[in-house]
TINUSE-167653 format. One record per residue (C-alpha): residue number from 1; residue in three letters; x, y, z. Coordinates in Angstrom, 1 decimal. Example, Ala and Ser with C-alpha at 12.3 -4.5 7.8 and 13.67 -1.06 7.14 Angstrom:
<sites>
SITE  nr rest      x      y      z
SITE   1  ala   12.3   -4.5    7.8
SITE   2  ser   13.7   -1.1    7.1
</sites>
This chain:
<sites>
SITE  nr rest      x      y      z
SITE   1  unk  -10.6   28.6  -23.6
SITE   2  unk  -12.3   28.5  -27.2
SITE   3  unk  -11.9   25.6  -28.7
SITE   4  unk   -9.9   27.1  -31.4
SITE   5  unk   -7.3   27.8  -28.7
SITE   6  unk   -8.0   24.2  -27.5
SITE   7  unk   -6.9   22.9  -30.9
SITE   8  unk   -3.8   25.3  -31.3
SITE   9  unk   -2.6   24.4  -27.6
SITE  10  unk   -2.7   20.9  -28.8
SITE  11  unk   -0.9   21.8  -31.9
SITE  12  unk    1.4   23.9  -31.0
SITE  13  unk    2.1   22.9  -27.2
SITE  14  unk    3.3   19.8  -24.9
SITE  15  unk    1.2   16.4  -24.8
SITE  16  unk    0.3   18.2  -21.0
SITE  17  unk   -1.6   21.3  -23.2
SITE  18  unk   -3.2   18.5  -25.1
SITE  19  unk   -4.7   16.2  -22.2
SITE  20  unk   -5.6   19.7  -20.8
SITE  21  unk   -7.4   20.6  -23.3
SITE  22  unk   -9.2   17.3  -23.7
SITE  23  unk   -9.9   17.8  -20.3
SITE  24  unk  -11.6   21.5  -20.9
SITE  25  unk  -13.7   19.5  -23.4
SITE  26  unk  -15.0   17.1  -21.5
SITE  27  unk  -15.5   18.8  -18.2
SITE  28  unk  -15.6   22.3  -18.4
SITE  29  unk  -16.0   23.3  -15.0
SITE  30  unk  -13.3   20.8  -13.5
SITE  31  unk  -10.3   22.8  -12.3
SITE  32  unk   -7.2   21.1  -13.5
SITE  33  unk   -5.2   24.0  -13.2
SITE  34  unk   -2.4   21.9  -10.7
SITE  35  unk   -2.0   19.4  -13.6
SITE  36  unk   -0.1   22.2  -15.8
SITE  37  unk    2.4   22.2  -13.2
SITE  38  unk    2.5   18.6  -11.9
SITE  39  unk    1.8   16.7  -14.9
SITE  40  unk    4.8   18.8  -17.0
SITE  41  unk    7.0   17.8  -13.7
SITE  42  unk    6.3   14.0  -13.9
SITE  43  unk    6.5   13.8  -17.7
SITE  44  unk    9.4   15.7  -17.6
SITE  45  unk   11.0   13.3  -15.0
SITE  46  unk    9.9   10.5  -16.9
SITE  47  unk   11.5   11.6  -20.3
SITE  48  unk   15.0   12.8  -18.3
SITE  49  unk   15.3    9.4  -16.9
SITE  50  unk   14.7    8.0  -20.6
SITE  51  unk   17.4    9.9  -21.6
SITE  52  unk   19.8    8.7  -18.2
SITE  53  unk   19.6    4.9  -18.8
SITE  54  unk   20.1    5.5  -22.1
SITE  55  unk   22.9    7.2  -21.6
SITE  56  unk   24.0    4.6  -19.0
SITE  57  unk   23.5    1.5  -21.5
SITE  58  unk   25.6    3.1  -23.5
SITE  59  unk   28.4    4.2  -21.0
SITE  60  unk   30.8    1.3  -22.3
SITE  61  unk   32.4   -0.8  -19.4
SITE  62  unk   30.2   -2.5  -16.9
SITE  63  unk   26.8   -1.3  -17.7
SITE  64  unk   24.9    0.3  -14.4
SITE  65  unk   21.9   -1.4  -14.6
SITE  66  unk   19.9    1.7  -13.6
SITE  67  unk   19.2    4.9  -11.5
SITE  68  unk   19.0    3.5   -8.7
SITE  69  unk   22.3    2.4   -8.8
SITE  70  unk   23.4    5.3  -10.1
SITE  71  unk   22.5    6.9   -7.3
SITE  72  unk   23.9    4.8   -5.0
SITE  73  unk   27.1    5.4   -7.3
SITE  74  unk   26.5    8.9   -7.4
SITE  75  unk   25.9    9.4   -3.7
SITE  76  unk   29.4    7.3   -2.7
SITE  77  unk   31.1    9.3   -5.3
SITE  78  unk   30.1   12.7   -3.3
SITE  79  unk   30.9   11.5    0.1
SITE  80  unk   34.1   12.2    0.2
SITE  81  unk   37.9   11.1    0.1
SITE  82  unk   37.1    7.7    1.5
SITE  83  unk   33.8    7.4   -1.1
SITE  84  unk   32.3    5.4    1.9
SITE  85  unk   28.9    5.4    3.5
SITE  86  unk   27.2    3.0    5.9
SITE  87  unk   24.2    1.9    4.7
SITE  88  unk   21.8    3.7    7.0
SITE  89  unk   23.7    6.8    5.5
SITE  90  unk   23.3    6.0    1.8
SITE  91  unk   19.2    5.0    3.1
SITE  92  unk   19.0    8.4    4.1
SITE  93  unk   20.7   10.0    1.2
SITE  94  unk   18.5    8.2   -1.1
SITE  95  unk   15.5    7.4    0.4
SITE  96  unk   15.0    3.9    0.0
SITE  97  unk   14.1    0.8    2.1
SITE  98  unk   16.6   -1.6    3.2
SITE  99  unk   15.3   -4.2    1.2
SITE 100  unk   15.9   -2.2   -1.8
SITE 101  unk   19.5   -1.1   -0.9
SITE 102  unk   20.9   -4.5   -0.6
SITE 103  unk   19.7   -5.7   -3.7
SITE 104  unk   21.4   -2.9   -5.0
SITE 105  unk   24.7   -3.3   -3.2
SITE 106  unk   24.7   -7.2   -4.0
SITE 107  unk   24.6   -6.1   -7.8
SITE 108  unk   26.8   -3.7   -7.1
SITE 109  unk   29.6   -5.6   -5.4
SITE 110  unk   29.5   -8.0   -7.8
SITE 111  unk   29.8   -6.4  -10.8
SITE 112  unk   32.8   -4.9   -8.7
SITE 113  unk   31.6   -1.1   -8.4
SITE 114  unk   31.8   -1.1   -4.4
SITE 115  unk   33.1   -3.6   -1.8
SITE 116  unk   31.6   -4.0    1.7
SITE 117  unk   32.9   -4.2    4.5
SITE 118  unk   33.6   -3.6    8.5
SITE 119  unk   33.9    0.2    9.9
SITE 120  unk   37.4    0.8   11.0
SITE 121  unk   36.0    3.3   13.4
SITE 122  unk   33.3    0.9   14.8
SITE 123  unk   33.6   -2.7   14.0
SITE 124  unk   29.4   -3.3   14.4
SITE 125  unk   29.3   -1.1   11.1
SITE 126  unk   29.5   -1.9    7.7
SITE 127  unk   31.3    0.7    5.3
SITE 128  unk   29.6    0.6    1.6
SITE 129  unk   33.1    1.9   -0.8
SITE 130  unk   33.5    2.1   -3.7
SITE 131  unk   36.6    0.4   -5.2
SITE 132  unk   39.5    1.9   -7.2
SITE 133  unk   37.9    0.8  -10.8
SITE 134  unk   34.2    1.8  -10.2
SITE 135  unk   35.6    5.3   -8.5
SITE 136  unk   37.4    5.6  -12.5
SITE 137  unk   34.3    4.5  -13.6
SITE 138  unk   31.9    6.6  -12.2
SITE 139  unk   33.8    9.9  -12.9
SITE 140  unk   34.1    8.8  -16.3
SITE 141  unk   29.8    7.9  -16.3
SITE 142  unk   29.4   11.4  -14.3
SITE 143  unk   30.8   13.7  -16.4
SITE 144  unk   28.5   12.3  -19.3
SITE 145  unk   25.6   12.8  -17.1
SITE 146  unk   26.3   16.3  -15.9
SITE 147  unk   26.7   17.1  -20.0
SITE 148  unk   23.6   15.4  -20.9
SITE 149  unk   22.0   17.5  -17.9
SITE 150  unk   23.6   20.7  -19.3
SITE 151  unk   22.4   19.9  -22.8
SITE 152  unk   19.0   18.9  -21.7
SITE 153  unk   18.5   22.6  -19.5
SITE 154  unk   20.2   24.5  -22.9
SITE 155  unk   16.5   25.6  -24.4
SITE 156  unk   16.3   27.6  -21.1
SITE 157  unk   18.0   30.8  -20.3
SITE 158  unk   19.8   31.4  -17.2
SITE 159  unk   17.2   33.3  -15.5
SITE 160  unk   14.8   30.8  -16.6
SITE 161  unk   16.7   28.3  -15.0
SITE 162  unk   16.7   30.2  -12.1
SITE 163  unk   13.4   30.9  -11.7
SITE 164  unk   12.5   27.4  -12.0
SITE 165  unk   15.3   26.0   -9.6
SITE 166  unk   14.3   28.5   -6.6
SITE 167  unk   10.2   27.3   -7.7
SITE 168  unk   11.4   23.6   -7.2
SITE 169  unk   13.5   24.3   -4.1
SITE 170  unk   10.5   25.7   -2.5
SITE 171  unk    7.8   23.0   -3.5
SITE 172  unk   10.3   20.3   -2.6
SITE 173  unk   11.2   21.6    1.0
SITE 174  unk    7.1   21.4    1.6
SITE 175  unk    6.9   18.0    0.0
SITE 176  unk    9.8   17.0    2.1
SITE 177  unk    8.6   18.4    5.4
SITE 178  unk    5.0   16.9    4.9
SITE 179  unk    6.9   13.6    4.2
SITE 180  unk    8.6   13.9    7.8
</sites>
């Protein structure tokens, strides 16, 4: 790259085509080729989730205090007529450690989005629910999400879309096997 590319990348690009070519500058022969894929990924995450507990904080109601109990929120909400989970099913949905889960559910409970309680099918279990107001709630805080998602996506065609949803599929089923 010349460096009068260099300088209209950083003009006219993302902060990723700057750092990349800072990068070019200072080491040439370094290949950071992976970073124009990664780096856009993580930033990209990192500004969408911004724009999610923004749009949470704003939600009216009981505020959710963040993703992560969004998710939990989120993943209830999908389960099903019951909107119950145990929580070695919500762990698995969402990846997290115990520890982590709980404080979510204690938060949870008491701010009165989900109630706990024993499985009707096996009384050893615990069922995670969610109750008749956070069910309203969350449907209300869902469809704002999925609009804010829609919005955020609009500067892409759908072919674009596409092409970057079957890309992401793809590195995430090898990121999720390797994690196995």
């Amino acid at each position: 790259m010349r460096e009068d590319e260099e300088t209209e990348a950083a003009v006219d690009g993302d902060s990723v085509d700057t750092m990349l070519a800072e990068w070019h500058s200072e080491w040439p022969e370094l290949d950071v080729s992976s970073t124009e894929v990664i780096a856009r990924l993580m930033r990209t995450a990192r500004l969408l989730e911004e724009r999610f507990v923004a749009q949470l904080r704003r939600a009216g109601g009981v505020p959710i205090a963040n993703l992560g109990d969004f998710d939990v929120l989120h993943a209830l909400r999908r389960s099903g007529p019951h909107h119950a989970l145990t929580p070695g099913q919500l762990r698995q949905a969402l990846i997290v450690s115990s520890a982590g889960l709980t404080g979510r559910f204690n938060r949870l409970e008491r701010e009165g989005w989900i109630e706990r309680g024993p499985s009707p099918d096996d009384g050893r279990s615990t069922l995670v629910r969610l109750t008749e107001e956070g069910r309203a709630s969350v449907d209300r805080v869902l469809e704002a999400h999925f609009g804010l998602e829609r919005e955020a996506l609009s500067v892409l065609d759908p072919e674009e879309r596409a092409a970057i949803r079957d890309s992401l599929r793809k590195l995430l089923v090898s990121l999720e096997d390797d994690a196995r």
